[in-house]
VOZA-335060 format. One record per residue (C-alpha): residue number from 0; residue in three letters; chain; x, y, z. Coordinates in steps of 0.001 Angstrom, whole numbers, m for minus. Layout:
% residues N
vomi drenvo vexti x y z
NUM Ala A X Y Z
...
//
This chain:
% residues 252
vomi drenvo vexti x y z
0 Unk A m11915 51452 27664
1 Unk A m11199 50449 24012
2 Unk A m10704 54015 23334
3 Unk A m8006 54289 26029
4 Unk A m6234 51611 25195
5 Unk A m5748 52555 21469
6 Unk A m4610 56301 22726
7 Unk A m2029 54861 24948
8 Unk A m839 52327 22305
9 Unk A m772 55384 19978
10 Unk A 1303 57148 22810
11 Unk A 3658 54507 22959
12 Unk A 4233 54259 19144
13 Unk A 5045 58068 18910
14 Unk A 7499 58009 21824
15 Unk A 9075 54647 20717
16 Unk A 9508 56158 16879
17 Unk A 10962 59833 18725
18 Unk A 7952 61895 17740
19 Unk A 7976 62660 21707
20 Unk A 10986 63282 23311
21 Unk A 9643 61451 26490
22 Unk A 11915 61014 29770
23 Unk A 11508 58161 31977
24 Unk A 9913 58701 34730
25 Unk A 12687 57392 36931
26 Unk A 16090 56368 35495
27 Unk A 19603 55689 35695
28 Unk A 22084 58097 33216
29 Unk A 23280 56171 30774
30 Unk A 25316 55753 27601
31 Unk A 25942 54187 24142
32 Unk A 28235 54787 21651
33 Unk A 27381 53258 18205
34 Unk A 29853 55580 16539
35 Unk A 32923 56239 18050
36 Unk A 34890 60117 17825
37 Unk A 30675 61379 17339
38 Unk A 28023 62257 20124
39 Unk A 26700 59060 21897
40 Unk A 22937 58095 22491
41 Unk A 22570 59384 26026
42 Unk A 18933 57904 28431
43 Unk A 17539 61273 27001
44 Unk A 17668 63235 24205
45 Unk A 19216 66490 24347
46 Unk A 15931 68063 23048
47 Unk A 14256 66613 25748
48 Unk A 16304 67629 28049
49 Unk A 17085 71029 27141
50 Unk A 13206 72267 27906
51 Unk A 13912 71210 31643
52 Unk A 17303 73197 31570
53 Unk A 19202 69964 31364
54 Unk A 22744 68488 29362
55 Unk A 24643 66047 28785
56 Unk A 26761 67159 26222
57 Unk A 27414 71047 24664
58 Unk A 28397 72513 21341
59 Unk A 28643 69237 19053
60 Unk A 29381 71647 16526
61 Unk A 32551 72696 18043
62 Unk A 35776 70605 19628
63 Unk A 35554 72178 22906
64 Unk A 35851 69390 26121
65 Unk A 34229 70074 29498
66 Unk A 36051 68426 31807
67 Unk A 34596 67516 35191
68 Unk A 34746 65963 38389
69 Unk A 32711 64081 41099
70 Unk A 33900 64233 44434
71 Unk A 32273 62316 47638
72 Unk A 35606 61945 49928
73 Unk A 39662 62947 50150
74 Unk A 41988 60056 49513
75 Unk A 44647 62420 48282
76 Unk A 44167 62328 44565
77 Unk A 42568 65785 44323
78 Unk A 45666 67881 44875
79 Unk A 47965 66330 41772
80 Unk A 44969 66518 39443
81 Unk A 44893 70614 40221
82 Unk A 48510 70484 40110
83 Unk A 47844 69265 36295
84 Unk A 44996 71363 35259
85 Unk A 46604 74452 37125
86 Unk A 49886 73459 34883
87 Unk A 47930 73364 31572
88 Unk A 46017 76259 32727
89 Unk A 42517 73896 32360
90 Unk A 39355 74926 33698
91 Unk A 37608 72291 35291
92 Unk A 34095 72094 37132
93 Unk A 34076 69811 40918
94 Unk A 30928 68128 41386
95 Unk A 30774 68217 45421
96 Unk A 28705 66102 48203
97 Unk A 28332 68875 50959
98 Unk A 30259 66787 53611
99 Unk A 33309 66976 51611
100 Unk A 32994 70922 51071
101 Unk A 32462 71275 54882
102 Unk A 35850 68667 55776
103 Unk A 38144 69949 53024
104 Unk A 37765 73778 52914
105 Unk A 40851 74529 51810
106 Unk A 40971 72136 48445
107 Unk A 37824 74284 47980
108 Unk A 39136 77717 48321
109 Unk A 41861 76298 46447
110 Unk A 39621 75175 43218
111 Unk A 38113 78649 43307
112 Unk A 41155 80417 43178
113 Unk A 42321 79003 40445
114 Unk A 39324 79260 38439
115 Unk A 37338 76591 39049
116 Unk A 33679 75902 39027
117 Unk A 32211 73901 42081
118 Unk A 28726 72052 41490
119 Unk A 26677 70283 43617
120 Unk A 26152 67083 43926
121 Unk A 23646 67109 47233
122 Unk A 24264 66985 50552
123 Unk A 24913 63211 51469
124 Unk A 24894 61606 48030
125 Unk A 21505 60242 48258
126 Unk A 19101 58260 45287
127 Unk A 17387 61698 44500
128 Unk A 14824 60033 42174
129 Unk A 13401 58684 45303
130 Unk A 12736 62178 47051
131 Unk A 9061 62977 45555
132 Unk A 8913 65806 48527
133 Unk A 9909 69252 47411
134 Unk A 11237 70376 50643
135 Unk A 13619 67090 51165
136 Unk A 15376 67753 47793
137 Unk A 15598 71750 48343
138 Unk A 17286 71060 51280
139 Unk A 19640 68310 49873
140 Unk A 21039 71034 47559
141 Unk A 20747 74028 49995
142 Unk A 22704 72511 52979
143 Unk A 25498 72296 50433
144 Unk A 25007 76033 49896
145 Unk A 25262 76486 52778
146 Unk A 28542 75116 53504
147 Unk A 30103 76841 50421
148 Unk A 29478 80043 51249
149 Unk A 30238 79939 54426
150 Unk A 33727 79115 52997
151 Unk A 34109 80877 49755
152 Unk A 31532 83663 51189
153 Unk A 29711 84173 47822
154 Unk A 26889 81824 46298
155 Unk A 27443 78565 44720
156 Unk A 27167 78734 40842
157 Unk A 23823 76888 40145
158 Unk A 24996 73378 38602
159 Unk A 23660 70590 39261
160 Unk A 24793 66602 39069
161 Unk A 22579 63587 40573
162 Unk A 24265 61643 42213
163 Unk A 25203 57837 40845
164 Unk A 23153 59928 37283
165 Unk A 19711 58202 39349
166 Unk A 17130 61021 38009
167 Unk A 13716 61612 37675
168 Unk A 11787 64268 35540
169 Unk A 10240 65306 38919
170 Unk A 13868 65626 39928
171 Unk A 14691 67918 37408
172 Unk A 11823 69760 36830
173 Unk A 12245 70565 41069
174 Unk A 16453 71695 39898
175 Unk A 15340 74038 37150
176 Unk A 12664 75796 39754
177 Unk A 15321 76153 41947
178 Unk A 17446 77477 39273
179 Unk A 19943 74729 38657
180 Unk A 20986 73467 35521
181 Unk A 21808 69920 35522
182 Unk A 24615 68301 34299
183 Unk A 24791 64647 33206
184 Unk A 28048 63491 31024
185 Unk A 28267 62249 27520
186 Unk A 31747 60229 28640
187 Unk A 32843 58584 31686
188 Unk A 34346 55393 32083
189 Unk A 34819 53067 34987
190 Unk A 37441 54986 37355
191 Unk A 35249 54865 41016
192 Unk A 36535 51726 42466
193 Unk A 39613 52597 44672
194 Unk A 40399 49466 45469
195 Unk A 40242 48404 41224
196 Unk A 41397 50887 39452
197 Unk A 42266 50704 36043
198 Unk A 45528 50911 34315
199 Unk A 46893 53890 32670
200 Unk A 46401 51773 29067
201 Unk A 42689 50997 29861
202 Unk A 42081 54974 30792
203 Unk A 43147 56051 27698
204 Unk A 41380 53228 25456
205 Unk A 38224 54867 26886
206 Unk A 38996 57997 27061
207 Unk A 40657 58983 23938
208 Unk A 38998 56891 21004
209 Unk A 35282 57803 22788
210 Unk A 35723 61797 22464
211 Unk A 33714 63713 20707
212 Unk A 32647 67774 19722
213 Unk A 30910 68833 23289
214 Unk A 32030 66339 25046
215 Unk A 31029 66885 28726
216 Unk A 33347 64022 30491
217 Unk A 32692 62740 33902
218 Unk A 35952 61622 36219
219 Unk A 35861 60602 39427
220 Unk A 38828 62601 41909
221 Unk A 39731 59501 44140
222 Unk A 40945 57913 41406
223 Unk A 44809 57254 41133
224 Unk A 44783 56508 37810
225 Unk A 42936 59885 36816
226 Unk A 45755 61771 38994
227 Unk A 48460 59804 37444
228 Unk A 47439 60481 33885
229 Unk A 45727 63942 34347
230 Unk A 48269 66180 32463
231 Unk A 48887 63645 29490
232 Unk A 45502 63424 29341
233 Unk A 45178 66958 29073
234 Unk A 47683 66946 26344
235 Unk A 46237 64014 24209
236 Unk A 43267 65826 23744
237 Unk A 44918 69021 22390
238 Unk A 46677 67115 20098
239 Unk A 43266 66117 18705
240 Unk A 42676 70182 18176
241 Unk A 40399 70048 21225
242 Unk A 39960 73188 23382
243 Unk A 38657 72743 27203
244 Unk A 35522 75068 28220
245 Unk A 34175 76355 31209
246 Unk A 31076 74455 32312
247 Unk A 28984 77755 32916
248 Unk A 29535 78338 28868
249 Unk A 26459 75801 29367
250 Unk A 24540 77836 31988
251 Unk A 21291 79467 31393
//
């Protein structure tokens, strides 16, 4: 017993000082930022995650921005934020739930078209780190298959995004057998309430002082704000010598 207690203590120390890039066993995504402008401290380490075909963030060598998008519902915010990206000729990647693929097929042929990657983001938006049975999560992320080809008639590009960023190493152990690489964010900010958005001023304290070399940032489509400021958005960032790359540059 004493043995196993100094072995787990020793554990503990090496995880604690980074010798092991550990991942919770269940966990919400998360962020801090102790230097603004430079890669933030994400739940994981990208080391860590990169053996389970995981990112949160790309090339921190380069100033290339991959911009994308969660969508769970229409409120009529998605069709000006293509308007901008189609404008600045942006590639963007939509993070779908599988009921809004099967309700709103034509915003989806539309994103394809115009050179857009679609992800998905499960069927019905569930708390994936609670699905421990290998079946239930295939067929979370196969339903939305499903649906997308049935509309697009080709596959779905393999990208993954749990929902709410709720994750377990289960979880993505059971994406990377399936193929999927997941996708977490290294910049978001707090743009999901409809009914509280923020104002144009607040988006861009956020958004602009917070970027960084990789940056994979995380928007939510229902929001107003994110439609209203999309192309000078856009623009702000190339103005900081930032290019914006495709999200399957980060497929394996």
């Amino acid at each position: 017993m004493r043995r196993l207690l100094v072995l787990i203590l020793l554990a503990a120390i090496l995880i604690t000082s980074g010798a092991i890039p550990a991942l919770a066993k269940s966990e919400n995504w998360g962020l801090s930022f102790p230097h603004l402008g430079e890669t933030p401290v994400g739940t994981a380490t990208p080391e860590a995650l990169l053996e389970l075909n995981a990112y949160f963030v790309g090339d921190t060598s380069e100033k290339v921005i991959y911009l994308t998008f969660d969508a769970g519902f229409e409120n009529g915010n998605t069709p000006p934020i293509l308007d901008a990206l189609k404008a600045a000729e942006i590639p963007a990647a939509f993070f779908l739930v599988g009921t809004y693929i099967r309700d709103n097929p034509d915003l989806i042929r539309r994103m394809v078209e115009e050179g857009h990657t679609v992800g998905n983001h499960t069927m019905r938006h569930p708390d994936m780190s609670a699905i421990t049975d290998r079946e239930r999560f295939q067929a979370e992320l196969m339903e939305v298959e499903r649906h997308y080809e049935e509309i697009i008639g080709a596959p779905m590009t393999k990208l993954y995004r749990p929902p709410n960023g709720k994750y377990s190493t289960e979880n993505l152990k059971l994406a990377q057998e399936l193929g999927y690489t997941t996708l977490f964010w290294s910049l978001a900010y707090v743009d999901w309430n409809v009914d509280a958005q923020p104002s144009r001023q607040q988006a861009f304290d956020k958004l602009i002082p917070r970027i960084h070399p990789g940056a994979i940032v995380m928007l939510h489509n229902t929001s107003s704000t994110n439609a209203e400021i999309m192309a000078e958005l856009i623009g702000k960032y190339q103005e900081l010598g930032y290019r914006f790359g495709c999200v399957t540059e980060l497929v394996r």
